[in-house]
PQR file of N, CA, C, O and H, with PARSE charges and radii, in Angstrom:
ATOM      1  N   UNK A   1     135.616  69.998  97.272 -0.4000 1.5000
ATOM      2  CA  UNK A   1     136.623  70.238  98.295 -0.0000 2.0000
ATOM      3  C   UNK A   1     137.864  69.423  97.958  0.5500 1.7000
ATOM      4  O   UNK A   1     137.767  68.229  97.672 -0.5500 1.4000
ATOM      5  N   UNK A   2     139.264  70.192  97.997 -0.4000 1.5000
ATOM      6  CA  UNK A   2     140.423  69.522  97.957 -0.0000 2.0000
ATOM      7  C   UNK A   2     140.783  68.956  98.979  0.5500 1.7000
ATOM      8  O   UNK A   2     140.033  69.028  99.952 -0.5500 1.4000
ATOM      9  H   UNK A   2     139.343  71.162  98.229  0.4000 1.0000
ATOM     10  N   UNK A   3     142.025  68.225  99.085 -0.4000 1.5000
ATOM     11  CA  UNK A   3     142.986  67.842 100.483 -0.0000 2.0000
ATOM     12  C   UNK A   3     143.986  68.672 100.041  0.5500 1.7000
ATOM     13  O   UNK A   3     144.429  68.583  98.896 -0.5500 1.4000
ATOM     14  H   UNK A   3     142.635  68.167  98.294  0.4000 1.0000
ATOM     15  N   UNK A   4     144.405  69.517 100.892 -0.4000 1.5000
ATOM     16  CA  UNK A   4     145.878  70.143 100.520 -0.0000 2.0000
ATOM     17  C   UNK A   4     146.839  69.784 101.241  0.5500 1.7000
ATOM     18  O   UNK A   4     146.625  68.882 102.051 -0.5500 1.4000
ATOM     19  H   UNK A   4     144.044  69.589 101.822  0.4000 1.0000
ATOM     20  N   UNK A   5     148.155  70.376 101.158 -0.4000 1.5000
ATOM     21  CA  UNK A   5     149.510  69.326 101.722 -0.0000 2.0000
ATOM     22  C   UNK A   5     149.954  70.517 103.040  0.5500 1.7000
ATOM     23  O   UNK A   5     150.568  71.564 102.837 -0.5500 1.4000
ATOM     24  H   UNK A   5     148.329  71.109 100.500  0.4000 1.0000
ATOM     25  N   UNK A   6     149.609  70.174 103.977 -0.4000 1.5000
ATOM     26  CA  UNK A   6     149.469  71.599 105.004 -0.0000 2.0000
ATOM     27  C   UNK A   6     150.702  71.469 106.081  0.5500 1.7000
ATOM     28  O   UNK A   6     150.861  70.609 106.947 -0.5500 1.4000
ATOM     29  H   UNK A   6     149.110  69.323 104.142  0.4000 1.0000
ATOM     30  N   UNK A   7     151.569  72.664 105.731 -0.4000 1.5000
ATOM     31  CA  UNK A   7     152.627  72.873 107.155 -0.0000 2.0000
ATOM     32  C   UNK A   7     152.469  73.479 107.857  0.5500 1.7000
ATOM     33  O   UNK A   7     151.919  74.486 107.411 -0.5500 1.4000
ATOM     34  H   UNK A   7     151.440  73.363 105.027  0.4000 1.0000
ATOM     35  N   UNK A   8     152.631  73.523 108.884 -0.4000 1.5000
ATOM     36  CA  UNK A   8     152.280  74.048 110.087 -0.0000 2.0000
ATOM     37  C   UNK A   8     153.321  74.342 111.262  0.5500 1.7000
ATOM     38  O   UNK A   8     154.005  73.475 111.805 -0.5500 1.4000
ATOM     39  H   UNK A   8     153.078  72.705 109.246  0.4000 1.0000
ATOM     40  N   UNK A   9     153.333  75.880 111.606 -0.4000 1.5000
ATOM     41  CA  UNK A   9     154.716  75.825 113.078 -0.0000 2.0000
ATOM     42  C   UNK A   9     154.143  76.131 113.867  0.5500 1.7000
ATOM     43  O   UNK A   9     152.983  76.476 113.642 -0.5500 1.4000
ATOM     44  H   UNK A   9     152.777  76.584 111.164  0.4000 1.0000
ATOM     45  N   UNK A  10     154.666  76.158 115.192 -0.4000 1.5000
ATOM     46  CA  UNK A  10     154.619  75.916 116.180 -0.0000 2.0000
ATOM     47  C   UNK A  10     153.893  77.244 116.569  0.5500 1.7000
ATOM     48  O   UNK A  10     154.239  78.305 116.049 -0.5500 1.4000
ATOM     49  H   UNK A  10     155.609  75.877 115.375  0.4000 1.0000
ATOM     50  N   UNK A  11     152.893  77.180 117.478 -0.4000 1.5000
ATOM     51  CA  UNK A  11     151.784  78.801 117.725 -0.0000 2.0000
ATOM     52  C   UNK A  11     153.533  79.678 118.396  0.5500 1.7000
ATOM     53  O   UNK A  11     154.482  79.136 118.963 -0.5500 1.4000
ATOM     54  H   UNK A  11     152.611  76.318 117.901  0.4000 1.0000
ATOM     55  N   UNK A  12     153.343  81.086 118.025 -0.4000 1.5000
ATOM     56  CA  UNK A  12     154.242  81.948 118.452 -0.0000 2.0000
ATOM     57  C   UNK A  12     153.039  83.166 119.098  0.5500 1.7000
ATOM     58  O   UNK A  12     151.944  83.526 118.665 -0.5500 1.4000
ATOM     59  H   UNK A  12     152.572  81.527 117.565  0.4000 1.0000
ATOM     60  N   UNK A  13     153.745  83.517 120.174 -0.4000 1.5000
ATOM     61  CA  UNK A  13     153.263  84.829 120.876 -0.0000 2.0000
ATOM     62  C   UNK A  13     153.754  86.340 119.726  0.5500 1.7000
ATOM     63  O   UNK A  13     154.828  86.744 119.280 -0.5500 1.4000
ATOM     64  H   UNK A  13     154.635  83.225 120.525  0.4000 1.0000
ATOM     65  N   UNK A  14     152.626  86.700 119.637 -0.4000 1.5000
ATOM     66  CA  UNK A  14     152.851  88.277 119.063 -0.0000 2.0000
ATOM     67  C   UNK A  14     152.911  89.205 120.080  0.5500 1.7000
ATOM     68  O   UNK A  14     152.565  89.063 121.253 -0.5500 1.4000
ATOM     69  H   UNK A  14     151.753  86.372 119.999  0.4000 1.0000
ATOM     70  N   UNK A  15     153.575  90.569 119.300 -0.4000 1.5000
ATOM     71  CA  UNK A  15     153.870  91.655 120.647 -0.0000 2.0000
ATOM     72  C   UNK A  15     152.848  91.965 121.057  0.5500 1.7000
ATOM     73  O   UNK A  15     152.838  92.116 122.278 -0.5500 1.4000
ATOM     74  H   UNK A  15     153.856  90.684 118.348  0.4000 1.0000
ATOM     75  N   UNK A  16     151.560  92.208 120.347 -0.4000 1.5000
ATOM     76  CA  UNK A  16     150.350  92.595 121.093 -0.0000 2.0000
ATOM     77  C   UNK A  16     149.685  91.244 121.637  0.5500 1.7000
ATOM     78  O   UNK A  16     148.513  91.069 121.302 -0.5500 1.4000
ATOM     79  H   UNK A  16     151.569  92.086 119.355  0.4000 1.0000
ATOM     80  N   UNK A  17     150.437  90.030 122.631 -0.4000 1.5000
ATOM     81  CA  UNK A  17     149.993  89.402 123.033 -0.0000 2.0000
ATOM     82  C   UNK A  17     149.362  88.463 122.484  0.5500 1.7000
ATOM     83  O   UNK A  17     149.212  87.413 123.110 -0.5500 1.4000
ATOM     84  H   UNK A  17     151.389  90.172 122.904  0.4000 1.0000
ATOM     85  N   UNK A  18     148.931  88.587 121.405 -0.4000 1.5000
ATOM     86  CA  UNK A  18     147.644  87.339 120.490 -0.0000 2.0000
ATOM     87  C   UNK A  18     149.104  86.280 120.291  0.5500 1.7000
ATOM     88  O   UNK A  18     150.282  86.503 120.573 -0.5500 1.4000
ATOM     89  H   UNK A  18     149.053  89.440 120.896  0.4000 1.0000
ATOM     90  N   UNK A  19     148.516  85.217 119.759 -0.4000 1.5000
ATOM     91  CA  UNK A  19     148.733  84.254 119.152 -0.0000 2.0000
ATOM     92  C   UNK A  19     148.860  83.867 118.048  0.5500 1.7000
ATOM     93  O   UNK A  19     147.842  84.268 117.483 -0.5500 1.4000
ATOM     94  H   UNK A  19     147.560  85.035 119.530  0.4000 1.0000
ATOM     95  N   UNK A  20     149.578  83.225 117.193 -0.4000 1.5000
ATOM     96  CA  UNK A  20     149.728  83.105 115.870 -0.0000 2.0000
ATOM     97  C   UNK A  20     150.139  81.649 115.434  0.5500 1.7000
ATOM     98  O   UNK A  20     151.166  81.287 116.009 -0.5500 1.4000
ATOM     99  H   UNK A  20     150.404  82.900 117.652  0.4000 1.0000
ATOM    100  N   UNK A  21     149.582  80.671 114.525 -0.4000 1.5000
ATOM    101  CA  UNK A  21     150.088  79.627 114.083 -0.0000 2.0000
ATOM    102  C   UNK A  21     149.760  79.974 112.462  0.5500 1.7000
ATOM    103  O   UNK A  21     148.711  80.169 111.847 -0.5500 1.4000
ATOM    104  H   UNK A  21     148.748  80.965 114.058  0.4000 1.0000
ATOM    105  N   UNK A  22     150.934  79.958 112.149 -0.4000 1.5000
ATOM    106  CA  UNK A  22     151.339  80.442 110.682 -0.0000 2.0000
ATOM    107  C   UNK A  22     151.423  79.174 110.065  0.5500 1.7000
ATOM    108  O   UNK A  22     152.180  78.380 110.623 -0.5500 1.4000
ATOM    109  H   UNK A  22     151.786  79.800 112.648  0.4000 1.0000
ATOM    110  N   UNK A  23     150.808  78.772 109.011 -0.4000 1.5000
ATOM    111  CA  UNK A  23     150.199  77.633 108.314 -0.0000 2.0000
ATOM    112  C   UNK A  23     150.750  77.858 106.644  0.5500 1.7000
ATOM    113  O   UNK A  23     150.729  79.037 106.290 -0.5500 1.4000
ATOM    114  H   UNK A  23     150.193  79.418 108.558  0.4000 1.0000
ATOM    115  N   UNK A  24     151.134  77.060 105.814 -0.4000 1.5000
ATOM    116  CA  UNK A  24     150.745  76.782 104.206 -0.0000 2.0000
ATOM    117  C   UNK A  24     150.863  75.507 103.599  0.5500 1.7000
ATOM    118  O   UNK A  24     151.539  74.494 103.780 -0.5500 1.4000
ATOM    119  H   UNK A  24     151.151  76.103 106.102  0.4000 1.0000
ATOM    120  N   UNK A  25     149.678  76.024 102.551 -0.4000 1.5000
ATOM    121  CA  UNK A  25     148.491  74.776 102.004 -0.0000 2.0000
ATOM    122  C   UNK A  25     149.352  74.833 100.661  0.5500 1.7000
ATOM    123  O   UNK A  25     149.734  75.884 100.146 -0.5500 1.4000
ATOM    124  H   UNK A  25     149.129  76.847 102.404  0.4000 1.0000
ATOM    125  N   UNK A  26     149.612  73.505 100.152 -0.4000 1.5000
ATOM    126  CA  UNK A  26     149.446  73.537  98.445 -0.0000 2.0000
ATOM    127  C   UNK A  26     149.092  72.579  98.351  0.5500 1.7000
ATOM    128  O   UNK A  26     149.340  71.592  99.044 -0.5500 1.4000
ATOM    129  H   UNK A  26     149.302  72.651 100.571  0.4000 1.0000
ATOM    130  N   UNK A  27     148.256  72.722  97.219 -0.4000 1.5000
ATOM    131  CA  UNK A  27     147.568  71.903  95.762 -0.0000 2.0000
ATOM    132  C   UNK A  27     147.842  71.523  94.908  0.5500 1.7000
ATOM    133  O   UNK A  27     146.757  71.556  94.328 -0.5500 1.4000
ATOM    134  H   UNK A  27     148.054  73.524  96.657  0.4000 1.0000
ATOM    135  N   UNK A  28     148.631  71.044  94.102 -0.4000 1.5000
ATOM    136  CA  UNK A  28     149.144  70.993  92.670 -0.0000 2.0000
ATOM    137  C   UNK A  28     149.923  72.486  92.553  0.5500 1.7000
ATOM    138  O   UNK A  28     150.934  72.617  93.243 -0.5500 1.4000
ATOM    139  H   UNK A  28     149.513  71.017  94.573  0.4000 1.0000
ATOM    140  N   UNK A  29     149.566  73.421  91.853 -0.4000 1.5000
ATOM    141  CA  UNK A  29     150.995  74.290  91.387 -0.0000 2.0000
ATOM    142  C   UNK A  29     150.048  75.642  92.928  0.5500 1.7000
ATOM    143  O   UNK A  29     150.705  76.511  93.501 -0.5500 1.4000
ATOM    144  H   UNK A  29     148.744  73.314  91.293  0.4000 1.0000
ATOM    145  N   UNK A  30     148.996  75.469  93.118 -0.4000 1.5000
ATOM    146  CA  UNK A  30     148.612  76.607  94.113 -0.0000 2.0000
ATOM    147  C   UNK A  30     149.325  76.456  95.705  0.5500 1.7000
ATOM    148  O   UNK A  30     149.655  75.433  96.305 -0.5500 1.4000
ATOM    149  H   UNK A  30     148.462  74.763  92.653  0.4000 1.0000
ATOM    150  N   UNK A  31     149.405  77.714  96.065 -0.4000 1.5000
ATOM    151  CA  UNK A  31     149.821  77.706  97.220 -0.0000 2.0000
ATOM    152  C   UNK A  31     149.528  78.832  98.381  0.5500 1.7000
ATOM    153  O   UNK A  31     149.825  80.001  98.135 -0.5500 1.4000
ATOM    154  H   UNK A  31     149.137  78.545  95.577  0.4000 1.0000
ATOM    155  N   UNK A  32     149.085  78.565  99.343 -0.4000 1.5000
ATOM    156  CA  UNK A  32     148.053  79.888 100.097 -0.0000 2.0000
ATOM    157  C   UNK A  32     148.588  79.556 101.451  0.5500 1.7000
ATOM    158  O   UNK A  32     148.608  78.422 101.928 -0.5500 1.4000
ATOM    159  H   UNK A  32     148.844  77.615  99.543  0.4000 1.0000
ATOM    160  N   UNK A  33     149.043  80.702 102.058 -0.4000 1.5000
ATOM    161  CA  UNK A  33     149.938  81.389 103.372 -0.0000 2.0000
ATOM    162  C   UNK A  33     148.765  81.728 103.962  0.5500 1.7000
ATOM    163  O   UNK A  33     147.819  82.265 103.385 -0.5500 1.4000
ATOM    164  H   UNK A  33     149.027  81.624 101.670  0.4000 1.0000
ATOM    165  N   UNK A  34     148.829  81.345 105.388 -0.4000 1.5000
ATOM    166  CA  UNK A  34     148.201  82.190 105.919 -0.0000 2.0000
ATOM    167  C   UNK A  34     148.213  81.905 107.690  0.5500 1.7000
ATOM    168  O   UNK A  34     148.995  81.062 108.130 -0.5500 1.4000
ATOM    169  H   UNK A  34     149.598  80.909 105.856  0.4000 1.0000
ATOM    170  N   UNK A  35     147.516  82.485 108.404 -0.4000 1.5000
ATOM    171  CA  UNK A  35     147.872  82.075 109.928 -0.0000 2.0000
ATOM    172  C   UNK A  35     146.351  82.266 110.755  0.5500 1.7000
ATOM    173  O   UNK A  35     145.429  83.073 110.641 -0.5500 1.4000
ATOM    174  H   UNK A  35     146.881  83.169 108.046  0.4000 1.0000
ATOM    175  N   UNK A  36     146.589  81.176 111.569 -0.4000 1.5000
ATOM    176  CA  UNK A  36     144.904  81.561 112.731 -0.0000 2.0000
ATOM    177  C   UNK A  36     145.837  82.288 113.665  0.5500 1.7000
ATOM    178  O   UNK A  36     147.043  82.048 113.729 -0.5500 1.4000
ATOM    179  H   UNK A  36     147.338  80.520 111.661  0.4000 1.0000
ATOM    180  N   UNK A  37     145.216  83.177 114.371 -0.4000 1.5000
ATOM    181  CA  UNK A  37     145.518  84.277 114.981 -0.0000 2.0000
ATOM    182  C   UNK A  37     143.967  84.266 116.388  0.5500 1.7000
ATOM    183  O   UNK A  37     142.803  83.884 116.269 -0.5500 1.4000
ATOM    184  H   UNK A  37     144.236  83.372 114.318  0.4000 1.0000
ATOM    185  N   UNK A  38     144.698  84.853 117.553 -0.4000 1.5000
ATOM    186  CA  UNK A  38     143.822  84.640 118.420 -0.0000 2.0000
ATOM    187  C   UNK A  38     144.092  84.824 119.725  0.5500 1.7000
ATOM    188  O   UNK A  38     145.276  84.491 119.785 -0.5500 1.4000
ATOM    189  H   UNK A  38     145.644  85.164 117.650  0.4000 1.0000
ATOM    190  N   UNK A  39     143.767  85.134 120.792 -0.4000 1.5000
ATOM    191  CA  UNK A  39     144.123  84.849 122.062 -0.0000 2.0000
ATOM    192  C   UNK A  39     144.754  83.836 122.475  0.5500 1.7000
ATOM    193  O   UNK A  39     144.576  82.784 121.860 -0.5500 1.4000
ATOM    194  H   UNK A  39     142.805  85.405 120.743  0.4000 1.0000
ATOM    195  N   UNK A  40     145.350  83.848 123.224 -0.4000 1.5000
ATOM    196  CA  UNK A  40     146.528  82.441 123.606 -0.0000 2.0000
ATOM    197  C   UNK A  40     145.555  81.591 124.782  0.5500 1.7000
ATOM    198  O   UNK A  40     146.252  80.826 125.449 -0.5500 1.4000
ATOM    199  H   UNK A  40     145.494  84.702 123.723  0.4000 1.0000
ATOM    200  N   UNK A  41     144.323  81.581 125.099 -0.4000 1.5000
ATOM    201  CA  UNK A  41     143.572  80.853 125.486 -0.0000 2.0000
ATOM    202  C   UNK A  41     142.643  79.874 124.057  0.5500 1.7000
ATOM    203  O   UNK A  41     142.470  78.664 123.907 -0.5500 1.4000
ATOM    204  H   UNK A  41     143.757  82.203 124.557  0.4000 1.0000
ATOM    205  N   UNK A  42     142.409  80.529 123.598 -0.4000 1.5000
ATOM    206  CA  UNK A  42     141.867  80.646 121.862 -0.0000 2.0000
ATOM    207  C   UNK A  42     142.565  79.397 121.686  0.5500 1.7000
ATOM    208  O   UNK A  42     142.264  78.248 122.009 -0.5500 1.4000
ATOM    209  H   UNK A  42     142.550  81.512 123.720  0.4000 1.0000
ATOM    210  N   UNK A  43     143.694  79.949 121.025 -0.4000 1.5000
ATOM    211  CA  UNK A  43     145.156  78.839 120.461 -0.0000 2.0000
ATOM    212  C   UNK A  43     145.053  77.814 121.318  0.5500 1.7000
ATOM    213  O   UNK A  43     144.338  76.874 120.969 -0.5500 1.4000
ATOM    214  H   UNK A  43     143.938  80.882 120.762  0.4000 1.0000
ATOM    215  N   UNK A  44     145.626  77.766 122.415 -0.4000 1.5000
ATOM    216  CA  UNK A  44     145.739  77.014 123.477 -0.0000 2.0000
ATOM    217  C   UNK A  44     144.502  75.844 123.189  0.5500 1.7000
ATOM    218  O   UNK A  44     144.538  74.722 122.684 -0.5500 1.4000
ATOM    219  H   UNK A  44     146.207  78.530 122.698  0.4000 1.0000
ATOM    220  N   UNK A  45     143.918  76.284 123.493 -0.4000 1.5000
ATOM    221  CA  UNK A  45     142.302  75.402 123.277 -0.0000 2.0000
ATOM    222  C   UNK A  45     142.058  74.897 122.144  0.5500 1.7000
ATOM    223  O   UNK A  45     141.091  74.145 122.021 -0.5500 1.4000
ATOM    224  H   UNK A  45     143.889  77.196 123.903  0.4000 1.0000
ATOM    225  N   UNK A  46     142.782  75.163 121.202 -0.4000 1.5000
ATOM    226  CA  UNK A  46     142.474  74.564 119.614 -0.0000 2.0000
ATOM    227  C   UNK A  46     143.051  72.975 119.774  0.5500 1.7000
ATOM    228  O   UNK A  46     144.201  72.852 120.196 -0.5500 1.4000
ATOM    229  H   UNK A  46     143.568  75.774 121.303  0.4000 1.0000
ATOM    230  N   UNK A  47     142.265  71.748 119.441 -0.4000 1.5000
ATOM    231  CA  UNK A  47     142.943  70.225 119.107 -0.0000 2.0000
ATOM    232  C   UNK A  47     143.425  70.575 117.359  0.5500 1.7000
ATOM    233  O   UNK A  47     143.219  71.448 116.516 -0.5500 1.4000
ATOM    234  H   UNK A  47     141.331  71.847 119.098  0.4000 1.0000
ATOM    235  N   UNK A  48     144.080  69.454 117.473 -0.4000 1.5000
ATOM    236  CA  UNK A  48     144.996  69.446 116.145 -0.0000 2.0000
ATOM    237  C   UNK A  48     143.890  68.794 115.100  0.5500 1.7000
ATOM    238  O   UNK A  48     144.261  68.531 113.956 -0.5500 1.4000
ATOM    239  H   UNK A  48     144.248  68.746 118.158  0.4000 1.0000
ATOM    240  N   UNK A  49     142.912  68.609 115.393 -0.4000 1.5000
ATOM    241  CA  UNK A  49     141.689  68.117 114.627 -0.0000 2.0000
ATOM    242  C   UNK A  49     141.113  69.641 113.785  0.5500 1.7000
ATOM    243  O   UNK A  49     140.974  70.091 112.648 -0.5500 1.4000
ATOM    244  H   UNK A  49     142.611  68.823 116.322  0.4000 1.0000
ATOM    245  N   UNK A  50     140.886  70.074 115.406 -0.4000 1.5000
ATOM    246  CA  UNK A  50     140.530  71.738 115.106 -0.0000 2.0000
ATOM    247  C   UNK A  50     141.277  72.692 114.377  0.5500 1.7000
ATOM    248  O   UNK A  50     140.712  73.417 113.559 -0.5500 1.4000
ATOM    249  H   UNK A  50     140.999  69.709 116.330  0.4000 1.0000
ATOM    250  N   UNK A  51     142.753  72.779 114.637 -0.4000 1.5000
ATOM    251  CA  UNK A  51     143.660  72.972 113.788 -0.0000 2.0000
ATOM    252  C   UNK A  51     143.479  73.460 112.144  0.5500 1.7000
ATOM    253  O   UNK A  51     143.534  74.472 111.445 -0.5500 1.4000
ATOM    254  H   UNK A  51     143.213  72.190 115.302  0.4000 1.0000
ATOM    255  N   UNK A  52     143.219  71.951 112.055 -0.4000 1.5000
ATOM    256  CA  UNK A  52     143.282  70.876 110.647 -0.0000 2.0000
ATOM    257  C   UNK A  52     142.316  71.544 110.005  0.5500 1.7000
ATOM    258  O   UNK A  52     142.475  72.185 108.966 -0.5500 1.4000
ATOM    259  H   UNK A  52     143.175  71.129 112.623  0.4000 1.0000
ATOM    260  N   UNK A  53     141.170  71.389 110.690 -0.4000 1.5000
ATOM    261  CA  UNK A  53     139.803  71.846 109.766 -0.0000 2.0000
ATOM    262  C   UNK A  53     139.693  73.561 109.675  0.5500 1.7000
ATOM    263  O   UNK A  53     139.136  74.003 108.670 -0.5500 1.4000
ATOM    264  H   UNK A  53     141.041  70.868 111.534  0.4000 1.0000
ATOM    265  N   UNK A  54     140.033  74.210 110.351 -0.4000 1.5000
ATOM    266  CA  UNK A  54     140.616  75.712 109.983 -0.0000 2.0000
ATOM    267  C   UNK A  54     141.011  76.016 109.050  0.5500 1.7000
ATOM    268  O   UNK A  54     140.511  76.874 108.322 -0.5500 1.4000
ATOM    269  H   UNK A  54     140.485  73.851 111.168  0.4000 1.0000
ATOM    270  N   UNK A  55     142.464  75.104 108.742 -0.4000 1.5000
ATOM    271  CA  UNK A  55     143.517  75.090 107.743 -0.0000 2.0000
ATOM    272  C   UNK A  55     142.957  74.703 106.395  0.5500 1.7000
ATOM    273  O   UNK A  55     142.912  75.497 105.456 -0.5500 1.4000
ATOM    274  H   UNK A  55     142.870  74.407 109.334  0.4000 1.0000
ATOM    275  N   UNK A  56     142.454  73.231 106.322 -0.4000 1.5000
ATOM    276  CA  UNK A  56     141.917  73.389 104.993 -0.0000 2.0000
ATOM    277  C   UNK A  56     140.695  73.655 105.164  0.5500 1.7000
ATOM    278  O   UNK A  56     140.269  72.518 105.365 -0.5500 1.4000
ATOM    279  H   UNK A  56     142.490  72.586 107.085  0.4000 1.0000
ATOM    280  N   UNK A  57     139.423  74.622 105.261 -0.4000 1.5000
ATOM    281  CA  UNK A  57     138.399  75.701 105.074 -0.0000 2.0000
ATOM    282  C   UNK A  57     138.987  76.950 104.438  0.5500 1.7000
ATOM    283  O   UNK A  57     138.730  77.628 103.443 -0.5500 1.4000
ATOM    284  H   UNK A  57     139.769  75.545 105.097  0.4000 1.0000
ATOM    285  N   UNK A  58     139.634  76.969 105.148 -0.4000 1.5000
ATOM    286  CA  UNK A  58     140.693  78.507 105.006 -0.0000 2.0000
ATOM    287  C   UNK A  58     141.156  78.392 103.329  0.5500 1.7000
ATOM    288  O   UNK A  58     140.959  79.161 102.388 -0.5500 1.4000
ATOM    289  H   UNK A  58     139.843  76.418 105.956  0.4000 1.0000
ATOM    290  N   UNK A  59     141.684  77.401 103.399 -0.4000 1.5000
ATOM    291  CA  UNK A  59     142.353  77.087 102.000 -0.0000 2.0000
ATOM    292  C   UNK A  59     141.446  76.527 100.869  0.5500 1.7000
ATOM    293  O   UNK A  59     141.994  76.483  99.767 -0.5500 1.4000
ATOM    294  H   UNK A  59     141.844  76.777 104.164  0.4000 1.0000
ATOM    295  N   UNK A  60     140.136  76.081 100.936 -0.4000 1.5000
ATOM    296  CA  UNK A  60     139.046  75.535 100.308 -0.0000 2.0000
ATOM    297  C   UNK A  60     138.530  76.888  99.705  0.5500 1.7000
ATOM    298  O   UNK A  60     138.157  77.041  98.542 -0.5500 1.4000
ATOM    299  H   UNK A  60     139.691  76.117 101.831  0.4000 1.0000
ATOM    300  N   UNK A  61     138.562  77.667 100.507 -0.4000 1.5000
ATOM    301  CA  UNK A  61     137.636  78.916 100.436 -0.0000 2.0000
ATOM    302  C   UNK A  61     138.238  79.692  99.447  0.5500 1.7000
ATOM    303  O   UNK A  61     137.650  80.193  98.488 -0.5500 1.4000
ATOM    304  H   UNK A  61     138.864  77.543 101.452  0.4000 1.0000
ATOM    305  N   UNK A  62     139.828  79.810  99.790 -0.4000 1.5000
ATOM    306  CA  UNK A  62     140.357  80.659  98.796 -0.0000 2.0000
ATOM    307  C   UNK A  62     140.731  80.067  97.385  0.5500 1.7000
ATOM    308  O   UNK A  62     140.805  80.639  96.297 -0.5500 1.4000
ATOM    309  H   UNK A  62     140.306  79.403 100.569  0.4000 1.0000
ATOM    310  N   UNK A  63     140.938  78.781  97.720 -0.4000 1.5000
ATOM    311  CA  UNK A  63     141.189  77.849  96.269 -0.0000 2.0000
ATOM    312  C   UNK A  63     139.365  78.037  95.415  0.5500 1.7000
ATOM    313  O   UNK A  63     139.248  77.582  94.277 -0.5500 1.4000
ATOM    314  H   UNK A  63     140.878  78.316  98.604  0.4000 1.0000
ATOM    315  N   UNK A  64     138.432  78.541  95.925 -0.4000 1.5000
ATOM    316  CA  UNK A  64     137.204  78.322  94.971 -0.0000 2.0000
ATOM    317  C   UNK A  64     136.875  79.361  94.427  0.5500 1.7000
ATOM    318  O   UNK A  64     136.100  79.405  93.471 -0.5500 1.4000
ATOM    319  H   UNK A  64     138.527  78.911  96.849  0.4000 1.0000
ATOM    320  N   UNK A  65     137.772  80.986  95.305 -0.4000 1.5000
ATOM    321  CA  UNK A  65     137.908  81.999  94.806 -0.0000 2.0000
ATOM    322  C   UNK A  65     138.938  81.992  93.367  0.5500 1.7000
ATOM    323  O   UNK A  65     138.475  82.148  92.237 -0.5500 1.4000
ATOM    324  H   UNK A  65     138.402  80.950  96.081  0.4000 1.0000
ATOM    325  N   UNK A  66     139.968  81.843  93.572 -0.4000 1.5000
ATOM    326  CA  UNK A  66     140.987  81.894  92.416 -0.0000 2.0000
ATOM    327  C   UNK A  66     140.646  80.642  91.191  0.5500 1.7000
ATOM    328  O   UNK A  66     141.262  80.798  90.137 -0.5500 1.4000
ATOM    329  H   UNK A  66     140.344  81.717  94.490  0.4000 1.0000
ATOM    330  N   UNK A  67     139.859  79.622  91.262 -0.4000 1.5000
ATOM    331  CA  UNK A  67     139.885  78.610  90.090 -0.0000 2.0000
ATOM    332  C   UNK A  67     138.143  79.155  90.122  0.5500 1.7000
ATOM    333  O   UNK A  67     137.251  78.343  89.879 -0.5500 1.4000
ATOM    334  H   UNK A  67     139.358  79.496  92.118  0.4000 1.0000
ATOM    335  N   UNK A  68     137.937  80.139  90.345 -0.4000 1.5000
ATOM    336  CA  UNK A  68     136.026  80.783  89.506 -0.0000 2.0000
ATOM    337  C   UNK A  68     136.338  80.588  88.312  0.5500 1.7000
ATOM    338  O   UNK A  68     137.471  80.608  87.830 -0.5500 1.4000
ATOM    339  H   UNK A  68     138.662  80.799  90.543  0.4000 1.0000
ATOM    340  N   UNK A  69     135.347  80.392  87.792 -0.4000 1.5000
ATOM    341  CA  UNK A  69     135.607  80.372  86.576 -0.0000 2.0000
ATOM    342  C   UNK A  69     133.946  81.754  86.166  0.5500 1.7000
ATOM    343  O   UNK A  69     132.799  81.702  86.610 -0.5500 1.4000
ATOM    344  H   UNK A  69     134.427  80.375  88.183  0.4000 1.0000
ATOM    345  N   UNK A  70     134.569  82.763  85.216 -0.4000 1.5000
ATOM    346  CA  UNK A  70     133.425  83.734  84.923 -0.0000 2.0000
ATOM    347  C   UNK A  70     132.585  83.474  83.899  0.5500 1.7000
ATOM    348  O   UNK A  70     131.658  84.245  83.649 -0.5500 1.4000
ATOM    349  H   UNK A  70     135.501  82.804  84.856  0.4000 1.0000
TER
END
């Protein structure tokens, strides 16, 4: 498991109501976009602990996909 260097904005309301906190991770030269998405009770209810550990899983997961080695 890495530590990645994680930004994070502020949760925004989508038109279909959900929730969105749009997040990106880099690693050395990698870099992975991405957002938790959810009900605005969901969001709402997330600690910044909880946040955190979303963010890099999310980014663990896909960093072990792209450095496979076959």
């Amino acid at each position: 498991m890495v530590t990645p260097i994680i930004v994070s904005d502020l949760p925004v309301t989508n038109p279909d109501g959900s929730m969105s906190i749009n997040f990106t991770a880099t690693y050395e030269s990698y870099e992975f976009r991405d957002a938790i998405v959810g009900t605005p009770e969901y969001i709402n209810g997330l600690t910044a602990d909880e946040i955190n550990t979303i963010e890099i899983d999310r980014f663990n997961n896909w960093y072990a996909i792209v450095t496979a080695v076959e």
